[in-house]
Backbone bond lengths (Angstrom), bond angles and torsions (degrees), N, CA, C in turn:
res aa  C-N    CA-C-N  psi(-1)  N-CA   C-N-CA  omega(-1)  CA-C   N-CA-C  phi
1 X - - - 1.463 - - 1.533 109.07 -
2 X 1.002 135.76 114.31 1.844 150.87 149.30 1.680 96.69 -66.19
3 X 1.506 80.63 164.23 1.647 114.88 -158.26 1.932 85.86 -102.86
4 X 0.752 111.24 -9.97 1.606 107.82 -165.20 2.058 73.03 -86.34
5 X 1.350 126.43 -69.35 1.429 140.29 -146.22 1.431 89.86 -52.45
6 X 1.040 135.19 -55.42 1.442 151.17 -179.92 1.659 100.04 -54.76
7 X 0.866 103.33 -54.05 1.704 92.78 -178.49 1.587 113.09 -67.31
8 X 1.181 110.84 -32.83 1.387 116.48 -163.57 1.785 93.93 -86.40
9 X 1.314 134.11 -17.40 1.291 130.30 166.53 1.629 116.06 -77.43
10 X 1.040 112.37 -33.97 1.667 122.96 163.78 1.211 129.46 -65.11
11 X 1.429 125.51 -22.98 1.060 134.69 165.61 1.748 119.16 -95.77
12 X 1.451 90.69 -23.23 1.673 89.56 152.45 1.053 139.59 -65.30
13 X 1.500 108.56 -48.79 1.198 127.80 179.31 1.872 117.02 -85.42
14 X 1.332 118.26 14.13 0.835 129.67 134.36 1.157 134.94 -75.23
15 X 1.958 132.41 -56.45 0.833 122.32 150.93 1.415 155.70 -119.05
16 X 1.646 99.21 49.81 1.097 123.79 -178.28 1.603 134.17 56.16
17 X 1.549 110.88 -11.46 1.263 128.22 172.16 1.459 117.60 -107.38
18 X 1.200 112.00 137.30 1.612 114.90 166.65 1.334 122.13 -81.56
19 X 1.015 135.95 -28.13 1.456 145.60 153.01 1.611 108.90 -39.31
20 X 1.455 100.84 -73.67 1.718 87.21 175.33 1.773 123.56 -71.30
21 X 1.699 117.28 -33.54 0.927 95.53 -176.40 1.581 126.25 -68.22
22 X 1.593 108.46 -11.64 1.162 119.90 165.68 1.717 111.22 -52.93
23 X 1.277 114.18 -93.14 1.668 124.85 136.54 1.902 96.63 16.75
24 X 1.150 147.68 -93.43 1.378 168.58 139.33 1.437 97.48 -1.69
25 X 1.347 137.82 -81.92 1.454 126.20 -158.43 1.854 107.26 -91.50
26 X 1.609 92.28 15.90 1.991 94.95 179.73 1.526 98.03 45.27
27 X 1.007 119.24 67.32 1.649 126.24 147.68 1.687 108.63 -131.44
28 X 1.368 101.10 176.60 1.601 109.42 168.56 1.326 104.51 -83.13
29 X 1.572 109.99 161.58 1.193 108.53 173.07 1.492 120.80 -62.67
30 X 0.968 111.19 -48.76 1.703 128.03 -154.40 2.039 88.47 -51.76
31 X 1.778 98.01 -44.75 1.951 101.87 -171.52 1.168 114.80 -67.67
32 X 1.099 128.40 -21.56 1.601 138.08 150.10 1.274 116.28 -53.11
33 X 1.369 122.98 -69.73 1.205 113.37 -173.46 1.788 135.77 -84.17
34 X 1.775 92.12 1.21 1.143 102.08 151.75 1.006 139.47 -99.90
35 X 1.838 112.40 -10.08 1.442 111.88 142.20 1.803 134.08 -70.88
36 X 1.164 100.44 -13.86 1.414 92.97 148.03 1.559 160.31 -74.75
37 X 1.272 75.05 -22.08 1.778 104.77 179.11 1.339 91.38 -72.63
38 X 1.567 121.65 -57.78 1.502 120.73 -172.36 1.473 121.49 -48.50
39 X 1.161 96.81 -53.61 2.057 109.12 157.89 1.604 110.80 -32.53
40 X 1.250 96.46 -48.29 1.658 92.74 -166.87 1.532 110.56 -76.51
41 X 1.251 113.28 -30.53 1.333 132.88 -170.18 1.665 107.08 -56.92
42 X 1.592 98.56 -43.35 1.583 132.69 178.20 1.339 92.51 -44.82
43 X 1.794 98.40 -81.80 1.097 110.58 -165.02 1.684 124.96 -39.54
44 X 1.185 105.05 -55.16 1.526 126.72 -170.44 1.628 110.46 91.21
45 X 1.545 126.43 38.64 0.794 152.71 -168.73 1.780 136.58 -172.11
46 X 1.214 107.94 107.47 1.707 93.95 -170.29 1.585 118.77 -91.18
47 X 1.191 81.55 142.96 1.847 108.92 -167.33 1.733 112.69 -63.77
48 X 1.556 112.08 -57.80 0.790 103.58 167.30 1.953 129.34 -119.65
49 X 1.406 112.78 138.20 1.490 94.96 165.59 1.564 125.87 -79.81
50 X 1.263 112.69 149.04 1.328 123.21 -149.84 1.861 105.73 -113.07
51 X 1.159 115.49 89.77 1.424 96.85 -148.96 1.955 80.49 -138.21
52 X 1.447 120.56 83.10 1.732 128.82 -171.52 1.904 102.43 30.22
53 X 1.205 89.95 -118.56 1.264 89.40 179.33 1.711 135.78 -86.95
54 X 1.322 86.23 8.74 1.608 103.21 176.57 1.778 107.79 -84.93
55 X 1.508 118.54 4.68 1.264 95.06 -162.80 1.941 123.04 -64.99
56 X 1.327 105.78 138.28 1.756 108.73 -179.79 1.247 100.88 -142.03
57 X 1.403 114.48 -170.70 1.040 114.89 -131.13 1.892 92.69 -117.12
58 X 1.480 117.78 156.65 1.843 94.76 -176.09 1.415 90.60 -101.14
59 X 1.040 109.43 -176.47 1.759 143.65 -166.27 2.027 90.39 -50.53
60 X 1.170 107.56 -62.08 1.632 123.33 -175.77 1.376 100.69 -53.58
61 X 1.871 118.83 -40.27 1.297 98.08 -162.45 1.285 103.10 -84.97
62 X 1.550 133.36 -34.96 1.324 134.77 161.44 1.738 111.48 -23.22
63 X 1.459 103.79 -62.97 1.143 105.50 -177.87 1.475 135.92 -42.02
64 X 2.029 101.04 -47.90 1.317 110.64 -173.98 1.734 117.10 -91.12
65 X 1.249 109.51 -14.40 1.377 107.36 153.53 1.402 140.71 -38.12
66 X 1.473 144.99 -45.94 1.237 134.33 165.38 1.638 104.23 -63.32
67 X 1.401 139.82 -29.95 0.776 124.30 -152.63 1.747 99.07 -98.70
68 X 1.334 113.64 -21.16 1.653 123.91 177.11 2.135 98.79 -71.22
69 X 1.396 98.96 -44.33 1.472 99.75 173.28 1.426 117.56 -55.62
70 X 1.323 122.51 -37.75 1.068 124.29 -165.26 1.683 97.31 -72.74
71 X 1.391 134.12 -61.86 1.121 148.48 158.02 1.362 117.77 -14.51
72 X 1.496 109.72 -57.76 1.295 108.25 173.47 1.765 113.32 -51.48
73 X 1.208 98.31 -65.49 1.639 135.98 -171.67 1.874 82.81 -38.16
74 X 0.572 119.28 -100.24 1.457 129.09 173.01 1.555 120.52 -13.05
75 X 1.195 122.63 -49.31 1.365 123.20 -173.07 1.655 100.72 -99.46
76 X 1.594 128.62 4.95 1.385 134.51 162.95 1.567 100.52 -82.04
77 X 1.376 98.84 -38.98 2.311 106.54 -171.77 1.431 85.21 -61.06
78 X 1.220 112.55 -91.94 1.617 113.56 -177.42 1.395 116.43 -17.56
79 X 1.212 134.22 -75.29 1.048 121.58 167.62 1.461 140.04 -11.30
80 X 1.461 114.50 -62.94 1.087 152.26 132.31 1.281 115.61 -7.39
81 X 1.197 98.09 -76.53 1.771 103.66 176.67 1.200 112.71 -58.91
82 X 1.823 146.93 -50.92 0.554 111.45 167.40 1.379 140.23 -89.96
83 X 1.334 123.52 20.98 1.727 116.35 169.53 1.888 89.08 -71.73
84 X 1.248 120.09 -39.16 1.108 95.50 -175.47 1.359 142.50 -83.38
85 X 1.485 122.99 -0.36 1.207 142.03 139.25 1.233 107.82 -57.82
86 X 1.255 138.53 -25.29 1.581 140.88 -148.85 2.233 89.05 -96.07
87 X 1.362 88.04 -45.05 1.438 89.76 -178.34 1.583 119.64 -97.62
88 X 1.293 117.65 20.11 1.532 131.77 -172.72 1.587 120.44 63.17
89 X 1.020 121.59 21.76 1.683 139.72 -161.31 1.471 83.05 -75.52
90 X 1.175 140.18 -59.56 1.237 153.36 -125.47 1.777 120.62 -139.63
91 X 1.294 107.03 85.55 1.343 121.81 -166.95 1.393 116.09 -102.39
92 X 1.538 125.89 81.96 1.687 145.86 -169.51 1.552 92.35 -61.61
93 X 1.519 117.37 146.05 1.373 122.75 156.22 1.118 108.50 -139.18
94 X 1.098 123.77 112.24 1.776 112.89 173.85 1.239 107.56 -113.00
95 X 1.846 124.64 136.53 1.552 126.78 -148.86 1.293 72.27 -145.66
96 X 1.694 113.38 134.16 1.455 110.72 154.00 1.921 100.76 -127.88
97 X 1.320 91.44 132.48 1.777 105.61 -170.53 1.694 97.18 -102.84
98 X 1.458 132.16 141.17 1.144 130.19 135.27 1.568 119.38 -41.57
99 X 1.468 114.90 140.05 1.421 125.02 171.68 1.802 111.05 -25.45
100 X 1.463 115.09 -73.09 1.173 128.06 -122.16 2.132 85.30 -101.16
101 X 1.233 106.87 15.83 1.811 121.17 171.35 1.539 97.80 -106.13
102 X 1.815 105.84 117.50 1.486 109.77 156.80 1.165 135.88 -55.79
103 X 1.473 127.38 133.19 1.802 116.94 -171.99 1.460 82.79 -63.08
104 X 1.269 125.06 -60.21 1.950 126.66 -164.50 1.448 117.77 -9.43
105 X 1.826 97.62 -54.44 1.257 102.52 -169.94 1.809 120.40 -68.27
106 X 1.548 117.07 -11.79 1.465 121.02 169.48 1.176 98.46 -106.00
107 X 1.128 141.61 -6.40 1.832 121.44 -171.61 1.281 119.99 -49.64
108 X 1.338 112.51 -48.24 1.704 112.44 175.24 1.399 113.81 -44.76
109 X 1.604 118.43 -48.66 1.244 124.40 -148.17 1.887 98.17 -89.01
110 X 1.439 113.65 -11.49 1.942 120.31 173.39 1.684 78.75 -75.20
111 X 1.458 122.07 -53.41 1.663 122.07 -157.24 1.527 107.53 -43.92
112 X 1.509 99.63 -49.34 1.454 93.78 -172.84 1.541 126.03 -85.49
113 X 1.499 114.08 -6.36 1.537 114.32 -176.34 2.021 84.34 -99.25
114 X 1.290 128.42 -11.50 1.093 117.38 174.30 1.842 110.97 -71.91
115 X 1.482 117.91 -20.63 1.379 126.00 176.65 1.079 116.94 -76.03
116 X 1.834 103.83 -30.41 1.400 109.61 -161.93 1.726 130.44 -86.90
117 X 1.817 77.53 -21.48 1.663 100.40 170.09 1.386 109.55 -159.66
118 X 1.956 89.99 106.92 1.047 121.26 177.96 1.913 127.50 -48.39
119 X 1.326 100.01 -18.15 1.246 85.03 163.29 1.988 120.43 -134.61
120 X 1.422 70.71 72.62 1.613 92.24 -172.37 1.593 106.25 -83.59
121 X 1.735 103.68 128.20 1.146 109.27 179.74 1.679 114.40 -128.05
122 X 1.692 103.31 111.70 1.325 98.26 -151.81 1.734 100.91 -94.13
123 X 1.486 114.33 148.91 1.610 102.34 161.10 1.950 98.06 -141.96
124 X 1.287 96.91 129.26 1.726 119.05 -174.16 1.196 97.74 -95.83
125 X 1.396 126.74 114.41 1.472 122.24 163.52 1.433 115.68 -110.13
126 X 1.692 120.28 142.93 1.218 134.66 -152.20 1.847 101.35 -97.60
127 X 1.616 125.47 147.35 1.332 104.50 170.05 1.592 95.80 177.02
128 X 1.414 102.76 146.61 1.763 94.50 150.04 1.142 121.17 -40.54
129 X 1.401 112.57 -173.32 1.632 126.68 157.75 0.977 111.13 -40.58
130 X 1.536 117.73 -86.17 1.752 145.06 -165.93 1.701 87.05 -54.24
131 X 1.335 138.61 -11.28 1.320 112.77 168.00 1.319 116.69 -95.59
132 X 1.245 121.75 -30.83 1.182 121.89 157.55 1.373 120.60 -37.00
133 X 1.293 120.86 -66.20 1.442 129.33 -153.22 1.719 102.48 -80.79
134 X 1.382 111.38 -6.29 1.622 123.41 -168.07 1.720 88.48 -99.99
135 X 1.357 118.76 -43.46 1.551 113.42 -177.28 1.811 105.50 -79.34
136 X 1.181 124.23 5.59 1.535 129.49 -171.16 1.235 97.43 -81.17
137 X 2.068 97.01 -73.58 1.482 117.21 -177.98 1.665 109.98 -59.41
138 X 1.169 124.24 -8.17 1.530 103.39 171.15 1.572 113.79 -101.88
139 X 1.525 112.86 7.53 1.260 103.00 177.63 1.780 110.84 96.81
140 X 1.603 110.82 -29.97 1.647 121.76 -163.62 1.655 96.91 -46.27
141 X 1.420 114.98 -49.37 1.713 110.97 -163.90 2.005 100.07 -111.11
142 X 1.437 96.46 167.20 1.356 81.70 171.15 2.010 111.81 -125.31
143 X 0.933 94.03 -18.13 1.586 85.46 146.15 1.677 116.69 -130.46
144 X 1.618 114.59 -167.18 1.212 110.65 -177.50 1.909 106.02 -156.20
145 X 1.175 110.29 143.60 1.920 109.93 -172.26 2.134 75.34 -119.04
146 X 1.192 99.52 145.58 1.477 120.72 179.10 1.848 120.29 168.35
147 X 1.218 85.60 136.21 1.698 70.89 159.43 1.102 151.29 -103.05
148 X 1.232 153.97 -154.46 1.658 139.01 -124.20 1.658 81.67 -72.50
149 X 1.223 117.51 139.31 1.682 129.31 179.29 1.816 91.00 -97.27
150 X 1.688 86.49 105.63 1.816 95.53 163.44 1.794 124.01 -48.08
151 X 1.161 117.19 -15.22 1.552 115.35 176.10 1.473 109.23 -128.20
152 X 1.493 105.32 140.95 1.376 99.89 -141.34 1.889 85.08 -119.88
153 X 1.747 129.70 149.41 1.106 130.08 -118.40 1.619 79.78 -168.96
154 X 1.544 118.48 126.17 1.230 112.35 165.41 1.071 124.07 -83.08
155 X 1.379 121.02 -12.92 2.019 125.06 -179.84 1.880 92.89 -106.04
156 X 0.703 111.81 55.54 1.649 125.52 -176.27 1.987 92.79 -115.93
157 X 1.005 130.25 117.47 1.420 135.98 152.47 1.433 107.99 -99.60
158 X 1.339 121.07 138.49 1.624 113.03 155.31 1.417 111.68 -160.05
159 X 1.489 118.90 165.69 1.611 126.73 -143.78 2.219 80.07 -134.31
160 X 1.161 88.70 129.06 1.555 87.07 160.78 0.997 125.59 -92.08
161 X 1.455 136.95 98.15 1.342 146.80 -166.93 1.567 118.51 -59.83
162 X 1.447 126.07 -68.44 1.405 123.36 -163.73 2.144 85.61 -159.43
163 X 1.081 100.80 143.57 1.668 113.20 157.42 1.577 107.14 -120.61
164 X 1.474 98.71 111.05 1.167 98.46 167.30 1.959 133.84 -106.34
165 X 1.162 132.72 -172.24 1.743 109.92 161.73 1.438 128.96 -95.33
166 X 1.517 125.22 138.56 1.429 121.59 -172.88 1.541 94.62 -90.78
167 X 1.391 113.32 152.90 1.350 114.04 -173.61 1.277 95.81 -135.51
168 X 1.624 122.41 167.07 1.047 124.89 -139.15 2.230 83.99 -120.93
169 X 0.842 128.40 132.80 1.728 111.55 -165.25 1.529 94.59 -139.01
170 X 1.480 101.00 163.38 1.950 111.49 177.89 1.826 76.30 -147.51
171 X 1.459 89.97 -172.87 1.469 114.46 170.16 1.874 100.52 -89.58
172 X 1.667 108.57 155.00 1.190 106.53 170.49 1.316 138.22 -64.99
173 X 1.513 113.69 7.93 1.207 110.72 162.42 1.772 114.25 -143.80
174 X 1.108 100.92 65.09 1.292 148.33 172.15 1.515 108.95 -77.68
175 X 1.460 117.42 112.27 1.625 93.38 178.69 1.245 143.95 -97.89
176 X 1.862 109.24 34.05 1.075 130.52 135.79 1.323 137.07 -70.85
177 X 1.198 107.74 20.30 1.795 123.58 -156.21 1.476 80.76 -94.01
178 X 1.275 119.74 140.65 1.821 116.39 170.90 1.410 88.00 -179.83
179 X 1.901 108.05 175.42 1.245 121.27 161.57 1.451 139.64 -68.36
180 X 1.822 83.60 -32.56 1.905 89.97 -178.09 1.229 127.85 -98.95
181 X 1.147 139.45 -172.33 1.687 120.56 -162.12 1.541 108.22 -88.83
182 X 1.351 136.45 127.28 1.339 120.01 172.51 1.740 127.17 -60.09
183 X 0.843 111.58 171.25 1.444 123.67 -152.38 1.308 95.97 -123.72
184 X 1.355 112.15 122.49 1.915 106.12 -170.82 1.471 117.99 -58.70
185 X 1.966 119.85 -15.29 1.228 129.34 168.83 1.603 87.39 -44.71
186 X 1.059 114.54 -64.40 1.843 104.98 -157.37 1.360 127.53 -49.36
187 X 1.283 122.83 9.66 1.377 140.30 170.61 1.380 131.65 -108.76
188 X 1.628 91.37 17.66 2.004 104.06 -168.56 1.202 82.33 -92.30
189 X 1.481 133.40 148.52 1.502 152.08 -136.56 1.341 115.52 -4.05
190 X 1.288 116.34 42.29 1.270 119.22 -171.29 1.699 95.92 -88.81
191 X 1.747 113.63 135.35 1.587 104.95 179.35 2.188 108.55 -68.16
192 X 0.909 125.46 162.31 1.184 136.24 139.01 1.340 119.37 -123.18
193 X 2.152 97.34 163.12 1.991 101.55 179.19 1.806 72.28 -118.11
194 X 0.703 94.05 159.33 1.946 134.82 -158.09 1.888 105.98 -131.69
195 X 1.228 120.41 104.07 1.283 123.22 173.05 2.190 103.74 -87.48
196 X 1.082 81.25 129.86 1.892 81.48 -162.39 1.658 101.24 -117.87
197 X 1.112 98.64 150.03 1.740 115.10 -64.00 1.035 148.14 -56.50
198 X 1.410 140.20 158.76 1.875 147.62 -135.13 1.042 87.72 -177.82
199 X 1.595 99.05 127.44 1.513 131.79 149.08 1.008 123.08 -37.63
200 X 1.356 106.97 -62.92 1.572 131.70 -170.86 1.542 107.35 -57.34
201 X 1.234 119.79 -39.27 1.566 142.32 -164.16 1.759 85.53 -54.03
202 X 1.634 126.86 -55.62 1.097 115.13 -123.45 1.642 80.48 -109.58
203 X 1.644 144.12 -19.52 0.629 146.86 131.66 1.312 131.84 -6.21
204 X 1.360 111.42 -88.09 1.731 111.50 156.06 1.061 130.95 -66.31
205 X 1.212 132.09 -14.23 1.505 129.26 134.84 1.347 128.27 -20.92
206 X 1.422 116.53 -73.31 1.297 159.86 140.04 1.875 100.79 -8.38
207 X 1.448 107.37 -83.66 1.880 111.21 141.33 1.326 132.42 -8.69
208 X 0.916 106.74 -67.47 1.537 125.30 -176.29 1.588 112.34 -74.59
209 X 1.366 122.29 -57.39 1.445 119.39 174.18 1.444 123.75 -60.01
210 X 1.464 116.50 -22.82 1.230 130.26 -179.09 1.677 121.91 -57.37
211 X 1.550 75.12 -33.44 1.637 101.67 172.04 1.582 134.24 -114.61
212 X 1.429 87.28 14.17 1.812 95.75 148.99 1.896 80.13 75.20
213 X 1.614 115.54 47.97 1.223 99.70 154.41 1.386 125.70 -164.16
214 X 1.281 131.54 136.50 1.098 142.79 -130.93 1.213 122.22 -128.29
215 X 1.244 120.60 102.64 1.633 125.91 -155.30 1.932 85.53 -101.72
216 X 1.683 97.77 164.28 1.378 101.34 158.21 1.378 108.76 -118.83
217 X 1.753 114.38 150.81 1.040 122.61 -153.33 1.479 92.50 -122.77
218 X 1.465 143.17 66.88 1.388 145.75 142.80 1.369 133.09 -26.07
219 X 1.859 135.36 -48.31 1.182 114.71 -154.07 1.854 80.76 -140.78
220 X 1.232 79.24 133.06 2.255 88.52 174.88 1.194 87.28 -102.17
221 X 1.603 100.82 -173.15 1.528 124.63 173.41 1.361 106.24 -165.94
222 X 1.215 115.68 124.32 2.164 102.42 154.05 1.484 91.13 -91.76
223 X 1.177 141.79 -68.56 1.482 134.25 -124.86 2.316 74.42 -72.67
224 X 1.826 86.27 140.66 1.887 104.92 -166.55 2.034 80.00 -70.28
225 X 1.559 119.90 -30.14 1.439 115.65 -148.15 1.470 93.42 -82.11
226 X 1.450 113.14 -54.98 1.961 110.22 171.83 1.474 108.14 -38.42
227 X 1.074 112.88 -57.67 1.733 118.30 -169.24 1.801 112.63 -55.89
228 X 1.149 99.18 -32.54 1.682 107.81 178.75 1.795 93.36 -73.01
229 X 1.357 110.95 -57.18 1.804 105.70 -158.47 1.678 100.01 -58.06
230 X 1.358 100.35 -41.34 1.534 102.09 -169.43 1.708 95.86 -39.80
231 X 1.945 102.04 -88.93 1.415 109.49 -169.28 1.802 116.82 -35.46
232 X 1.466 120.31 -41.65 1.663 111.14 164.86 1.753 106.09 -46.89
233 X 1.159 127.39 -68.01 1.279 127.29 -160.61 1.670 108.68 -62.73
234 X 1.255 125.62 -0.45 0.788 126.08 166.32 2.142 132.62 86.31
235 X 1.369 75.50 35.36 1.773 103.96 -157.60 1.409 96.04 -86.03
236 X 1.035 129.70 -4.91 1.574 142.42 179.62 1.697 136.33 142.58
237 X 0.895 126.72 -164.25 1.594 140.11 168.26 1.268 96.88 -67.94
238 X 1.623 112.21 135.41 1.649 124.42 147.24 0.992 110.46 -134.59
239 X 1.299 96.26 -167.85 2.013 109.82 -169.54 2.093 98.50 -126.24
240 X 1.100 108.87 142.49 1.440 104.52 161.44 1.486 96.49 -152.71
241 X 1.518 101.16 -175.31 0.960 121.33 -156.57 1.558 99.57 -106.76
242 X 1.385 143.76 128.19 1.745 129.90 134.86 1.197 104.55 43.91
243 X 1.710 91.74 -100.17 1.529 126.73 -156.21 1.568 122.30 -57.56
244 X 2.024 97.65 -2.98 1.463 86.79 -167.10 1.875 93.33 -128.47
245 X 1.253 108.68 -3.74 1.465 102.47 175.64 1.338 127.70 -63.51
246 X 1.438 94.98 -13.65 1.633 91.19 -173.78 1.436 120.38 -65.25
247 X 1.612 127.22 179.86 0.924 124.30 -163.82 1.806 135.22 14.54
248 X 1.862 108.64 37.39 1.097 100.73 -165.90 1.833 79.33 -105.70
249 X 1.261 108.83 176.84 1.437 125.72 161.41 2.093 115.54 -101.00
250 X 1.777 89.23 51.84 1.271 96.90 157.41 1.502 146.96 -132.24
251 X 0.862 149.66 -137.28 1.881 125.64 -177.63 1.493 86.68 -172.75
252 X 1.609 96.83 121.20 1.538 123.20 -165.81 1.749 94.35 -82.96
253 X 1.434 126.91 138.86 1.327 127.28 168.39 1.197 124.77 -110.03
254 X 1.524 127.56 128.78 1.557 111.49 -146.65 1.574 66.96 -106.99
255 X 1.595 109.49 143.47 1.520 140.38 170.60 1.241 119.94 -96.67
256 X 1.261 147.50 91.27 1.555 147.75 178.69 1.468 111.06 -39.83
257 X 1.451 98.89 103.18 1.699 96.50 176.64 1.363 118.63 87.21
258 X 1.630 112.12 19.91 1.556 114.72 174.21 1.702 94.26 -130.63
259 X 1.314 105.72 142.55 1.518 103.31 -168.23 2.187 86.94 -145.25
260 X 0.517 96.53 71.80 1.691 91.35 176.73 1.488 120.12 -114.57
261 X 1.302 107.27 141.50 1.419 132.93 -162.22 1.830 127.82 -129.39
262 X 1.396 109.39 147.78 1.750 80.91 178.74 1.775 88.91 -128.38
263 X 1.284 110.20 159.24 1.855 106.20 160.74 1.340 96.12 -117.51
264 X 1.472 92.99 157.01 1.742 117.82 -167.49 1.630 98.38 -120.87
265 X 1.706 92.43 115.04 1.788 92.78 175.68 1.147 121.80 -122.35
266 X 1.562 126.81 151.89 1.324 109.21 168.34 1.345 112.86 -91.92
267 X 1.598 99.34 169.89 1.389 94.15 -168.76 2.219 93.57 -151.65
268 X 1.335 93.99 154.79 1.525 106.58 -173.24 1.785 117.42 -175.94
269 X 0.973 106.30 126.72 1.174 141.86 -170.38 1.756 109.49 -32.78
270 X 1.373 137.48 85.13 1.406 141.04 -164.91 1.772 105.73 -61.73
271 X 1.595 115.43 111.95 1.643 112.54 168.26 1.817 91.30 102.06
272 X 1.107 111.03 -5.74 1.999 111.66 165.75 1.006 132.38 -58.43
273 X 1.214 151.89 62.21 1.269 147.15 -158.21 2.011 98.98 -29.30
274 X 1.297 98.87 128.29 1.843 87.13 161.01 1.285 108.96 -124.92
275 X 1.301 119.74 171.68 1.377 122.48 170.87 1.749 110.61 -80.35
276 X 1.694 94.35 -179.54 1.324 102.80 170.18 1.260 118.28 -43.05
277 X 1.623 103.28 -72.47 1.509 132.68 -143.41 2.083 84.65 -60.95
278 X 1.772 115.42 -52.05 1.250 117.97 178.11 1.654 120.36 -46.17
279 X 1.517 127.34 -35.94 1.379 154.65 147.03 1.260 90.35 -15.75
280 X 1.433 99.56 -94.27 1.378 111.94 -147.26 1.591 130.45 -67.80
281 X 1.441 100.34 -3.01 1.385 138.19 -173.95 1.699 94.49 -71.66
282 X 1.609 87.64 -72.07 1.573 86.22 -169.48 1.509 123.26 -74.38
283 X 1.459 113.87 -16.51 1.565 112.86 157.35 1.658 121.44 -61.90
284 X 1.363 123.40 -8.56 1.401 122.30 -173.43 1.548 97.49 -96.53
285 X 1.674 104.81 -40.90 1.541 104.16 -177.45 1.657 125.55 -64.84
286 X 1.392 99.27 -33.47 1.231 116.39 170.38 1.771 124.88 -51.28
287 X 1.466 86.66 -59.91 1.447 117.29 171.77 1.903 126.63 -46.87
288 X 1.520 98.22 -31.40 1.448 94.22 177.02 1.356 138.04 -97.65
289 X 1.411 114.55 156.75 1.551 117.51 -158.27 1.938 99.33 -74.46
290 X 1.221 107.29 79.98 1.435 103.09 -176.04 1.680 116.42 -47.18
291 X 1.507 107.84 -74.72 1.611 99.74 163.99 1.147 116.10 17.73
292 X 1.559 93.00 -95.77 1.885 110.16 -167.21 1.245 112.69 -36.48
293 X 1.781 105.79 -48.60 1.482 121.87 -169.09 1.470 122.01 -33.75
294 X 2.003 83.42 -72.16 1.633 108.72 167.16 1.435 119.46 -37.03
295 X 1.602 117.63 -48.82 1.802 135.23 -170.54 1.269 75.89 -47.49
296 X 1.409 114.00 -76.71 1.949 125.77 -154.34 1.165 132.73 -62.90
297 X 1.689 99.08 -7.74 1.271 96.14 154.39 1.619 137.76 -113.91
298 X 1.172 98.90 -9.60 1.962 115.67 172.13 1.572 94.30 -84.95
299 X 1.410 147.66 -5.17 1.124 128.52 -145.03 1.706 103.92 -83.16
């Protein structure tokens, strides 16, 4: 089936004549109506009955019409899309972030490739690790912010962005809330919420057993926003990151003898063609004084 045959059935079946729809798609008649026949031939079914000026359409052609429209309709968008990629109209970004990474901490840097190209069209996709690195290798995103990716990938590039500290958090009236540092004893049947899956999770885990102590682990979460309401409401111990405590209504617990950390890297596909708008993305990310960033934003 051709895109020409499809057009030339739509304009038939709009106006019922071959003369005009010929007339209509600027062809001869005879190329019209021998691209229709061919359609039908395709089909194994004819589209239209041919009866002088009565011609309409049969039961099949009724039928296959929305779905030939749709076809058309579709391969005109495409089209479309790309003259306008072709002429820079149209600037795709696809970013896929791990859960437990604030958009906050890149917003400026979407702000400014959003100035820079006006027809920037952004899509952020959400995921574990292994989703990340599964949307890399398929091409779905074209860069990626995550940390250390547990499976390791020879067309894998990545830039170490910022290491910041994971802290161990309750709600403020939590009755581990105190002045002095807790003592990892204080976590023997202590509940935790668990962001699944987290590094960090298995880390202090790791912490905790070392020392003969044994928290219970009751309520998970993927969605990063459930996992925040939980730990506010007071459903147990979590872990966050720096960059994301701020403005929460929670109270960081310093742990005697737990010092844990995560680094945040980017990462992108080695021998990938990228675009501009993708370019310039990762030269801004690259480019900034994270430190400060991080200071300015937990402060």
């Amino acid at each position: 089936m051709e895109m020409h045959q499809v057009r030339y059935f739509l304009a038939l079946a709009r106006v019922l004549n071959f003369t005009r729809a010929a007339e209509e798609c600027n062809v001869a008649q005879p190329s019209l109506t021998r691209a229709i026949k061919q359609l039908e031939e395709e089909f194994g079914h004819e589209l239209f009955r041919r009866e002088r000026s009565l011609t309409h359409l049969t039961d099949f052609g009724r039928r296959m019409m929305p779905f030939l429209q749709q076809c058309y309709d579709s391969a005109v968008a495409a089209k479309a899309l790309a003259s306008s990629l072709n002429k820079g109209a149209v600037s795709p970004l696809s970013l896929a972030i791990t859960r437990s990474i604030n958009l906050s901490l890149i917003i400026s840097h979407l702000r400014e490739v959003n100035h820079a190209f006006s027809g920037l069209e952004l899509n952020v996709l959400r995921g574990a690790r292994d989703d990340v690195l599964g949307r890399l290798k398929l091409g779905e995103t074209d860069i990626a912010l995550a940390e250390l990716l547990a499976e390791p990938w020879e067309r894998l590039e990545s830039w170490s962005l910022f290491t910041e500290p994971v802290h161990v958090v309750v709600s403020k009236t939590h009755r581990l809330v105190r002045g002095n540092d807790v003592k990892p004893g204080d976590f023997d049947g202590e509940l935790l919420v668990i962001r699944a899956p987290c590094e960090a999770n298995e880390e202090f885990m790791n912490f905790l057993r070392s020392r003969k102590v044994h928290p219970r682990i009751l309520h998970k979460a993927v969605s990063e926003q459930d996992y925040l309401l939980l730990i506010e409401a007071s459903f147990g111990v979590g872990l966050m990151p720096e960059s994301a405590v701020r403005g929460r209504s929670l109270a960081r617990l310093p742990v005697t003898g737990l010092d844990l950390k995560r680094t945040v890297y980017l990462y992108a596909v080695a021998g990938r063609q990228r675009s501009p708008v993708a370019g310039t993305f990762m030269k801004l990310l690259r480019s900034t004084d994270w430190a400060a960033k991080i200071d300015g934003h937990s402060a």
